[in-house]
C-alpha positions in Angstrom: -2.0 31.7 52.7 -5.4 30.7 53.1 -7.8 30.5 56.6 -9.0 26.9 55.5 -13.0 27.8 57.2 -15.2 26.2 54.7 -12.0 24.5 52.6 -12.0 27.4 50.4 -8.2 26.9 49.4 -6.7 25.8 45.9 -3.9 24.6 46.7 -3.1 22.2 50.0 0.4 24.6 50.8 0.8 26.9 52.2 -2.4 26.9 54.7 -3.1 28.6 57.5 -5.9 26.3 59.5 -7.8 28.4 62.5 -10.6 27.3 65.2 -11.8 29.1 68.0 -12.0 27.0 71.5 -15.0 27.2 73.5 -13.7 28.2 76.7 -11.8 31.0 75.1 -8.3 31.4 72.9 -7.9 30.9 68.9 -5.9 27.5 67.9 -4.0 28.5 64.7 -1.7 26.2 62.9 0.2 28.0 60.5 3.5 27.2 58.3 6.8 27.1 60.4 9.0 29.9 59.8 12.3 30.4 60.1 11.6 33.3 62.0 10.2 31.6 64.5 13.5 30.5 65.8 14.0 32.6 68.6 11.2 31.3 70.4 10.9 27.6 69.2 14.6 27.3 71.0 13.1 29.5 74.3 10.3 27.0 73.9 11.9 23.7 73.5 14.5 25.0 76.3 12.0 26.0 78.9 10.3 21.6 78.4 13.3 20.2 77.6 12.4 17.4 80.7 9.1 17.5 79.2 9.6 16.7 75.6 13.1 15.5 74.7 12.4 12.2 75.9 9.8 11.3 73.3 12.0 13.2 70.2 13.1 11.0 67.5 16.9 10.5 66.7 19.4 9.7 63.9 22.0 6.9 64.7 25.2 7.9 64.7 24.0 11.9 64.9 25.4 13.9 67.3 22.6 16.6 68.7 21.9 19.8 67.5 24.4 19.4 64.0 21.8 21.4 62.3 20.4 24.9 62.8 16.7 26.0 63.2 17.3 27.7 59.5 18.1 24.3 58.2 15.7 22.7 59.9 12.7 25.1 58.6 14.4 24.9 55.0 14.6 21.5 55.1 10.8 20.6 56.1 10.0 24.0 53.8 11.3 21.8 50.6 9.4 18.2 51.9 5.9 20.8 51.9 7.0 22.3 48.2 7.1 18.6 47.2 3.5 17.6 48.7 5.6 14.7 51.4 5.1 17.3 54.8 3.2 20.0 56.1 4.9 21.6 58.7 2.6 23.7 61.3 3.5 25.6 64.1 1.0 25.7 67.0 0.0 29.3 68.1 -3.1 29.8 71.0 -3.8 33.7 70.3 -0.9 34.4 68.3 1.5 32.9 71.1 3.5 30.0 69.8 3.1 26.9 72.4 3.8 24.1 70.1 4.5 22.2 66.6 2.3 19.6 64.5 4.0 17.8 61.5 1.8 15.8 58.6 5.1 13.7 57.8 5.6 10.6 55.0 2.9 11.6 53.2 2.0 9.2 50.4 -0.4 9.0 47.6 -1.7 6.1 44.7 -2.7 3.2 46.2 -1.7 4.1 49.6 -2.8 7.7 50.5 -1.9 8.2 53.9 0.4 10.3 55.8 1.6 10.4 59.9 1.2 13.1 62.4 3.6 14.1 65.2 3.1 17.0 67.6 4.6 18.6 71.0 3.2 21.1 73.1 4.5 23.0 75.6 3.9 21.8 79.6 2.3 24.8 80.1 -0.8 24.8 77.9 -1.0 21.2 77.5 -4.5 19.3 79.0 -6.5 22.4 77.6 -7.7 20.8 74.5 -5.6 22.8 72.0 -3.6 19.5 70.7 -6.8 17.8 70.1 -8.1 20.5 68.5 -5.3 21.1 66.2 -4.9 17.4 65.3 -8.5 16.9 64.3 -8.1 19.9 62.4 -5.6 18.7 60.5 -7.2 15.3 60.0 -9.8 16.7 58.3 -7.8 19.0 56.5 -5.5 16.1 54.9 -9.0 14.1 54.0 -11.2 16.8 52.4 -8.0 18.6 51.0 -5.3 16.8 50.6 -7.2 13.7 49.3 -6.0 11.2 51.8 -7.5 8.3 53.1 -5.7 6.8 56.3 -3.6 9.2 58.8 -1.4 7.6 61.6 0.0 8.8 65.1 2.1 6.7 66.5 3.2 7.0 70.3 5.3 5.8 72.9 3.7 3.1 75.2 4.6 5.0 78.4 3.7 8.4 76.9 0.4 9.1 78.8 -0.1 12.6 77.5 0.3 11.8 74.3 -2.2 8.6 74.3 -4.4 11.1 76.0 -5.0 13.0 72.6 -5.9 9.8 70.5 -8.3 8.8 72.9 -10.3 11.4 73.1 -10.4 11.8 69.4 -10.9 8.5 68.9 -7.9 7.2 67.0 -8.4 3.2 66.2 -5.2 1.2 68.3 -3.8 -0.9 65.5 -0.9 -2.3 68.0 2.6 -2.3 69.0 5.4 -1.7 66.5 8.5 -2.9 68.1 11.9 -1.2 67.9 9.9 1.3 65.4 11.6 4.4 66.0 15.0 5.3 67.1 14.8 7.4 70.2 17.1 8.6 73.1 19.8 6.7 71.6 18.2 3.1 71.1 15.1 1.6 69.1 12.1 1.9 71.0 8.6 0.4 70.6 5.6 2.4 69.6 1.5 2.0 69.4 0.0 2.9 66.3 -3.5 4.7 65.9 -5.3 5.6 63.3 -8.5 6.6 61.3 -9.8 5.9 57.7 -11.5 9.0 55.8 -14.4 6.8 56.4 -14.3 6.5 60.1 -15.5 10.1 60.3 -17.8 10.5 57.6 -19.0 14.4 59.3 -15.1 15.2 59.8 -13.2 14.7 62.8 -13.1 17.8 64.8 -16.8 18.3 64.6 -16.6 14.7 66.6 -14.1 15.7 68.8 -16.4 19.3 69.2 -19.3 17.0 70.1 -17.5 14.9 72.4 -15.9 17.8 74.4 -19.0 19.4 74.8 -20.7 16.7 76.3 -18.0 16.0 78.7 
C-alpha cells in the first residue's frame, strides 16, 4: 500500500489515503479488512439507531444472510476489478467509520458514487468531510474520473451536513431511488465535476474550515 501525500502511487488499489486534522487526530482511510470484523460488528452494534435507518437493502433479502468475511471478499473482488474502493475510516488508528467509492465507471462516463457512515460518537468533528474530500480528489487526480456523486436521504440532516460544507452541487430528487428499510425511498443527489475544483477539493474544504 501506498500513503497517497503527493499522489505518488502507481496503481489506484490498494491505497492507503492519510490527512492530519487541525485540531488534533490523523484521518486515515485504508482498505477494509476482513480482520476488521470484530470491531465493525461492535461498531455497527453500539449505532445501530444511528445508522441502520439510512442502510440500503435487497428486496426479498432477509438481514444479515451474509458474513463480514463475505462481505470484505465480496467488495475485495469489485476493487481488484477497478468498479469499488472500499475504505475503512480510522481517527488515530481507531476505526470509527466506513467510506465506499461504488459503481465506478469509465469511457464516456467516468464517474463513480460515494457512501459513508460514521459512528455517533465522532461524528460533527470534521473527519467525514475530511475523508470524503480526500477521496474526491483521490478518484480525480488518480483514478481519472470526472464526476463523483453522494446521494442522500431528504431527511438525513447529518449526512446533507457533509455536502454542504464541501460544497457538493444539489442536482435534485431521485424518487423511489434506493431500496431502504424495506420500501423504495427517494434521495437528493450531489455532486462535483473534476472541474468544479480545479485546486482539489480538500484544500477547499481546508480553506473553508479554517475560516469558519
Amino acid at each position: 500500500m501506498s500513503d497517497t501525500r503527493g499522489w505518488a502511487v502507481t496503481k489506484p488499489w490498494p491505497v492507503t489515503l492519510r490527512e492530519d486534522m487541525p485540531s488534533g487526530g490523523a484521518v486515515v482511510l485504508r482498505p477494509l479488512r476482513r480482520r476488521d470484523g470484530a470491531a465493525w460488528m461492535r461498531l455497527r452494534r453500539a449505532n445501530a439507531d444511528w445508522l441502520d435507518r439510512w442502510e440500503a437493502t435487497t428486496p426479498g433479502d432477509r438481514p444479515g444472510t451474509s458474513s463480514f468475511g463475505e462481505y470484505v471478499r465480496a467488495l475485495s473482488a469489485q476493487a481488484r476489478a477497478g468498479t469499488a474502493l472500499p475504505f475503512a475510516v480510522e481517527l488515530d488508528g481507531e476505526l470509527v467509520g466506513q467510506l465506499t467509492v461504488s459503481s465506478i465507471q469509465y469511457g464516456s462516463l467516468c464517474s463513480a458514487s460515494i457512501g459513508y457512515w460514521i459512528s455517533r460518537e465522532h461524528a460533527g468533528r470534521g473527519i467525514t468531510p475530511t475523508a470524503v474530500a480526500m477521496v474526491t480528489d483521490y478518484c480525480f487526480q488518480v483514478v481519472g474520473l470526472h464526476r463523483v456523486e453522494i446521494n442522500i436521504r431528504p431527511e438525513n440532516a447529518a449526512s446533507l451536513r457533509v455536502v454542504a460544507k464541501l460544497g457538493f452541487r444539489d442536482e435534485g430528487v431521485r424518487e423511489r431511488y434506493l431500496h431502504i428499510q424495506g420500501d423504495w425511498r427517494d434521495h437528493r443527489t450531489f455532486a462535483l465535476t473534476t472541474e468544479e475544483v480545479p485546486g482539489g477539493l480538500l484544500s477547499r474544504w481546508q480553506r473553508t474550515r479554517d475560516e469558519a
